[in-house]
N, C-alpha and C positions, 0 to 999 in steps of 0.2 A: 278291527282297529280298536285300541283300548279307550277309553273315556280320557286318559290323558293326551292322547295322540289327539281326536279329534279335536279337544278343547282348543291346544295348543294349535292346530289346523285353523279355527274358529278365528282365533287371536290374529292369526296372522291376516286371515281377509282381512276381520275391521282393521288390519291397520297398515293396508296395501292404498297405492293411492286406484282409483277406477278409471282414471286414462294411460296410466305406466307400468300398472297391474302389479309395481314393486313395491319396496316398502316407502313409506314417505318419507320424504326427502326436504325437508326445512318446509314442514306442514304451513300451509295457511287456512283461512276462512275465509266462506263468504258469507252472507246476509243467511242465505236459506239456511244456512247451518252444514253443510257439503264441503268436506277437505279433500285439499289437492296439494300434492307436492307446486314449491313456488311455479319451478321452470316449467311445469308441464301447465297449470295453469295459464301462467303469460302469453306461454306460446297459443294456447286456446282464445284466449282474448284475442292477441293479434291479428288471430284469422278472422275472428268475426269484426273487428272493427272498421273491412273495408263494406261490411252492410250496416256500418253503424247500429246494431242491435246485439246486445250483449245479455248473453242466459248462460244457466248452471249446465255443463256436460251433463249433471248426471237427474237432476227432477227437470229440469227445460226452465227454472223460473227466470222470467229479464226482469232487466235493469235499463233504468233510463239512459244510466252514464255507466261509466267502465267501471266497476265495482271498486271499491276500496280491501289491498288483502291484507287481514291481519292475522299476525302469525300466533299461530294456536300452541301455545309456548305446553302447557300441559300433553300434549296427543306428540309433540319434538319427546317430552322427558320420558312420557309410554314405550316407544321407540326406542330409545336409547334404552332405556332400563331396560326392554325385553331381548334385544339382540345382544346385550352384553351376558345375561344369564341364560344364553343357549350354546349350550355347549361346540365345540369342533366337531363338524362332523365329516365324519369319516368319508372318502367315493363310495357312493353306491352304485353297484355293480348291476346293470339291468341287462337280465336274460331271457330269451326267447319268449317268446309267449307258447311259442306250439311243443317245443322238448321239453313236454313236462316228467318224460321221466327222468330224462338226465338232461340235467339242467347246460344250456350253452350261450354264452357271452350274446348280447344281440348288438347289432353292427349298425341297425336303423331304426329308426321308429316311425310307423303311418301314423298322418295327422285323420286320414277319414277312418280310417280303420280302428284306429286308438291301439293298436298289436306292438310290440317290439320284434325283429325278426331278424335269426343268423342270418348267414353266408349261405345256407343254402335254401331257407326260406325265402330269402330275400330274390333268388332267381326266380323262383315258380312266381312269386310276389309279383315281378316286373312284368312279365310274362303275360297274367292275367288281369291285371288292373292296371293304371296308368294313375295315382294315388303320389299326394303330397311327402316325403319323406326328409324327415331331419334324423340328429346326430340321437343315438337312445338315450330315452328320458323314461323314468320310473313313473313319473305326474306329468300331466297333463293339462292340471286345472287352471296354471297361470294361462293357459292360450285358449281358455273356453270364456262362455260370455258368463260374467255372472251371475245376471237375470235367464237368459232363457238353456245356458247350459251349451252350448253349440258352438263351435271352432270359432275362432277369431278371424274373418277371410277377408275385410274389408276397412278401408280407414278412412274415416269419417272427414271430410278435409275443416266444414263448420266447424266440428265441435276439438278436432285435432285427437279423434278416440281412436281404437281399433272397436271395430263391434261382429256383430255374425249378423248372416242372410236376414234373422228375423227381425236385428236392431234395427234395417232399411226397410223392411217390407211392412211389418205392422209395430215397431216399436217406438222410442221415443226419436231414434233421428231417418224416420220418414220424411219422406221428398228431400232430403239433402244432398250434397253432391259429394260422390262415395266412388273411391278407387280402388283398385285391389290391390294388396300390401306389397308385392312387388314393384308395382306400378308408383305406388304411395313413398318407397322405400328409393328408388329410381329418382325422382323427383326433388328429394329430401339430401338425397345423398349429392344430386347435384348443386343444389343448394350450397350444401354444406361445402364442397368443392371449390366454390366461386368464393365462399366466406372465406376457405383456405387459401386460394390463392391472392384475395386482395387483402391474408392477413400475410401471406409470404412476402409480398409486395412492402405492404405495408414496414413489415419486422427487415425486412433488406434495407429500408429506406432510413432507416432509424441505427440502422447497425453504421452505415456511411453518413449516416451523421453523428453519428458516435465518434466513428474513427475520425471524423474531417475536426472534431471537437477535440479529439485528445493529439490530434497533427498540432492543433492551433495553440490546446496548453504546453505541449512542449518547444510549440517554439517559442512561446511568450517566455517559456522559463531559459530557453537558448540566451533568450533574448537579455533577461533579466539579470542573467549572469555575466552576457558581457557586459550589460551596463554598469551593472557591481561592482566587478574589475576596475573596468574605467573610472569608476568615481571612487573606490578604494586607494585605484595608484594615483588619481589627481589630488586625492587629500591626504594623501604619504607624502608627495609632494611639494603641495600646500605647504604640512605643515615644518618639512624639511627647510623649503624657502623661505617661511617666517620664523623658523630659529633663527637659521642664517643672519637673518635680515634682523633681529632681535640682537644678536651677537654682536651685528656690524652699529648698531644705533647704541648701544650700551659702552661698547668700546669706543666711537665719538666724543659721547659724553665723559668717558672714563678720561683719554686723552688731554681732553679739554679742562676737567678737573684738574688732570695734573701739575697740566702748564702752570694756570693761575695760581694753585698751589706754592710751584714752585718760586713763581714770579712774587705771592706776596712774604714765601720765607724772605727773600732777598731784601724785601723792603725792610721787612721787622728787622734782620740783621744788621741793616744798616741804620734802622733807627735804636734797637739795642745800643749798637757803637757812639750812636751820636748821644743819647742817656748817659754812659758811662763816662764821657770827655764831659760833658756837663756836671754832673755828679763830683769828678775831682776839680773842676774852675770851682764849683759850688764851695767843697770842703776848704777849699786855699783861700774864696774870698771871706769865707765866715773867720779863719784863723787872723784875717787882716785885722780885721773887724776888733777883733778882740787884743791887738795892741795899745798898748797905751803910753812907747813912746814917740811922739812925733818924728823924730828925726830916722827910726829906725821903718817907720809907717809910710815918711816919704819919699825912700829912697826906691819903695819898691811903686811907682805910681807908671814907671813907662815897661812893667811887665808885660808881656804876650796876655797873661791872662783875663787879665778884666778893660785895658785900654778899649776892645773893639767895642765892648758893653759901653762904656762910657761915651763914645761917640756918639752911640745908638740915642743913648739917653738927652745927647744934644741935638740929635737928629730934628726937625720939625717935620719929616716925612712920617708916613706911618711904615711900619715892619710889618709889608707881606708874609705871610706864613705861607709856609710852602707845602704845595698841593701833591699827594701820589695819586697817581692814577693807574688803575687795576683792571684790568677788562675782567667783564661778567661772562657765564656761561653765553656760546652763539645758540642760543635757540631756534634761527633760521636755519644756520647750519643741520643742527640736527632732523629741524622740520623735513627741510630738501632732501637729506639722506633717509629719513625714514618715506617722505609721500612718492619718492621716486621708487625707493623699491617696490614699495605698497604697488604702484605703475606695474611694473614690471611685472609683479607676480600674477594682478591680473591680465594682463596681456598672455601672460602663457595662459592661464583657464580658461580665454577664450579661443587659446587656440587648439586646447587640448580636448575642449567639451563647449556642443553647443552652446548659446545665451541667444534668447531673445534679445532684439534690438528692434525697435518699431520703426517700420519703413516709411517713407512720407510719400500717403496717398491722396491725389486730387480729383474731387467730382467733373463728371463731364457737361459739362451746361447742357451739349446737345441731347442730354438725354432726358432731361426735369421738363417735367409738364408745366402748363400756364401760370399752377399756382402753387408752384415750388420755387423760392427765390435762393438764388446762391450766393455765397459770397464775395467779394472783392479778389482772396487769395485760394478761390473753388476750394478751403476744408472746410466749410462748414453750409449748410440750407436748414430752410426752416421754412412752414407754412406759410402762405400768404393770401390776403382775402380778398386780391382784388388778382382782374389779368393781368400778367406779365407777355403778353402778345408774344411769345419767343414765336421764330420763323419755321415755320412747317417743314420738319423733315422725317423721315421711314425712323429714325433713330427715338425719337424723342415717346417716351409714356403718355398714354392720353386716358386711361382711366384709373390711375390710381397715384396719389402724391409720393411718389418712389424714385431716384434716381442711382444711378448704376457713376462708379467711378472712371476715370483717363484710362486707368493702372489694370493690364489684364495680366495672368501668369498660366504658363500652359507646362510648367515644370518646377521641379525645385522646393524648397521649405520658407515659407515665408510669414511674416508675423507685424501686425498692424492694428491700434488703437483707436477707438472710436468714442469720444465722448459725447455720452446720449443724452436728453432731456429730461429736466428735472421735473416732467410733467408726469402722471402716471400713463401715459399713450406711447409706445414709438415700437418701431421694428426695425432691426437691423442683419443685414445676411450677406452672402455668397450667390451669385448666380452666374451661368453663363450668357456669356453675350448674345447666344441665339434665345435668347426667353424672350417670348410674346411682348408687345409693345401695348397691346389693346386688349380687351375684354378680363372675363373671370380669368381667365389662364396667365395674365400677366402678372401676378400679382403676386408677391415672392411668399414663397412656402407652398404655393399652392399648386406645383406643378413639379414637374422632375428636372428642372431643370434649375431649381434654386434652393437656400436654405437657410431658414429663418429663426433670429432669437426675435420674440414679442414682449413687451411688455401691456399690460390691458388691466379692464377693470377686475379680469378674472387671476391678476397675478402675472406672473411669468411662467412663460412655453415655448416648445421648441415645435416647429413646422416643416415638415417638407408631403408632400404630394398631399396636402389635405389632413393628412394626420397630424393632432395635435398632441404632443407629450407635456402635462404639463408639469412645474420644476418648484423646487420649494427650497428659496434662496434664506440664507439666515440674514444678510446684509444688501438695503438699498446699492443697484449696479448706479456709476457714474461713469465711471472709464470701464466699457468692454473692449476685453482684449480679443483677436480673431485669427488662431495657425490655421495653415493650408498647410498639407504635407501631398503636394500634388501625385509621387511617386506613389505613397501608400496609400492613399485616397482617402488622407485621413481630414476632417476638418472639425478644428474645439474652438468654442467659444468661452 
């Protein structure tokens, strides 16, 4: 072997890990200064830490506690830098040990014997010794020990090594508990089996919730589109009916313009007319005016034109002046035809698409404990600090100030208002009528059978069986609102 073959031989021990005999694999450190590939290491801790006593595979030193591994970032870059500048290499071809004159392909290779051997060596081979055989191999040395040189036949379970006869009998993992690699490999593989199977488990379980997950976004998005539609064609419609209904109120008012329009041409008209018949009495009595002979002044005194003025003038009455009257825009009018449509168009929206409407729900007295006082018209209770002796029945709460309402629903979609206190304490929720009357379990959220908005000094949270969520509102609640979607089991607060 040339001086470069060894060296590069040399290279490669130091930089094999000495429990996986390969190259290192994301090196660590420990204290003593001894590198191990991570995995192979951990898996070495593991096993010792059910004798809580933890040492080096490879000098024996312990450790009080599980070592700390720090990863030997230089011995990774050695690593890498030497496997990348060794070239491809080629299959080597391993033949016979015994045809040395003419050389023959070997089919096995003995672990005791250390021989490669054909097809026909290998019969006399089986024949005469009953000897370990694998697939042929040129080397040998990754399955010998590195200290004492000798087959690798046992596996250390303490240290998680492979070692030979002498590493148990007088080496460093004497008196430990030591399997044979079959044995070891049997064990391991079962192991590994049981990991397989409760990861196939596992990966099956996660695939069905995968798929129950992407069931649930398409129907959300089923869902989403027909509610689209629906609120697309009710606001087509919408806004169809308040043209409409724009059209019918404008045209009202346009009507209504006209009339009066019309009505006060008529007046000016006929005050125009009556200007003009004044205008020429006017012009005829100035021309009188301006005579100057009496006899021809007097003759015209019982004219049409000025006598009626004259009376007037003797009148001792006064001259009413005469009043037109105009009617103004009807603005009720118009009111009534626009707020009755307005009517009407919601009345279709509600019949087109749901709306909340708050139902009127009433507490049941028989359920409030001593020191819950209720009201006159059962909406509303509040603390009280003295006994209210109410009459002993199976119905009523006796450890906690909570009362349940009249109003049960075992179907249907329904929606109802609660105005809470303006103290920072109070809980409001959902329960069924079979929930506990007494003890820890009655006490809403706290059990499976109820569901709870709180308010407390830790804020606002939501409860049910114990679990608290808590919630992080921008705006003091004063009216909480509460749907039940009993079909889908939905319920918001």
């Amino acid at each position: 072997m040339s001086s470069s073959s060894m060296a590069s031989a040399c290279l490669r021990e130091e930089l094999s890990c000495s429990i996986c005999l390969s190259f290192y694999t994301d090196p660590v450190s420990l204290r003593c200064g001894h590198n191990f590939c991570r995995v192979c290491i951990v898996s070495a801790l593991d096993t010792q830490e059910r004798d809580e006593v933890y040492s080096c595979p490879e000098c024996r030193a312990e450790f009080q506690e599980r070592p700390l591994l720090e990863k030997n970032r230089k011995l990774c870059s050695i690593v890498e830098s030497f496997l990348s500048s060794q070239p491809e290499q080629e299959e080597i071809k391993v033949f016979c040990t015994y045809c040395l004159e003419s050389p023959v392909s070997a089919v096995k290779t003995c672990l005791q014997c250390e021989m490669s051997l054909c097809e026909d060596h290998l019969r006399a081979h089986n024949k005469s010794v009953d000897h370990v055989l694998i697939d042929p191999t040129s080397s040998l040395d990754h399955r010998k020990c590195r200290i004492h040189k000798k087959s690798l036949e046992y596996y250390c379970c303490e240290d998680a090594a492979c070692i030979c006869v002498s590493c148990f009998v007088i080496g460093s993992h004497k008196g430990h508990q030591v399997e044979s690699l079959d044995q070891a490999m049997k064990i391991k593989q079962e192991k590994l089996r049981n990991i397989l199977e409760k990861l196939t488990s596992s990966r099956a379980e996660a695939e069905e919730q995968v798929q129950s997950l992407q069931d649930h976004r398409r129907e959300v998005q089923e869902e989403a589109a027909v509610a689209t539609g629906k609120v697309t064609d009710l606001f087509m419609d919408i806004r169809n009916k308040l043209e409409a209904l724009e059209r019918r109120v404008l045209s009202e008012i346009s009507r209504q313009t006209e009339e009066i329009s019309l009505e006060v041409s008529d007046l000016i008209q006929q005050l125009e007319a009556q200007k003009d018949e004044q205008s020429s009495k006017m012009r005829h009595i100035e021309e009188l005016c301006k005579m100057t002979d009496p006899l021809t002044f007097l003759q015209h005194r019982e004219s049409d034109t000025y006598d009626g003025y004259c009376e007037k003038e003797n009148d001792t009455e006064s001259d009413p002046k005469m009043i037109y009257y105009v009617d103004d825009l009807d603005q009720c009018l118009i009111s009534v035809t626009l707020h009755s449509g307005l009517f009407d168009l919601l009345t279709g929206v509600k019949r087109g698409f749901y709306i909340f409407e708050a139902a009127d729900i009433l507490l049941d007295i028989n359920t409030a404990p001593s020191n819950v006082c209720v009201s006159g018209d059962l909406k509303s209770a509040s603390w009280s600090n003295t006994n209210l002796n109410y009459p002993q029945n199976t119905m009523r709460f006796t450890s906690y100030c909570q009362i349940l309402s009249s109003t049960s629903f075992n179907s249907g979609q329904h929606y109802w208002e609660v105005e809470v206190s303006r103290t920072n304490y109070w809980w409001v929720g959902v329960a069924y009528s079979s929930i506990d009357r007494k003890g820890d379990q009655s006490l809403i959220g706290h059990n499976n059978k109820s569901w709870c908005l709180r308010l407390s000094e830790d804020g606002y949270s939501a409860i049910h069986i114990l679990r608290v969520n808590k919630l992080r509102l921008e705006s003091l609640v004063q009216i909480l609102g509460v749907y039940l979607d009993y079909e889908a089991g939905r319920l918001s607060f």
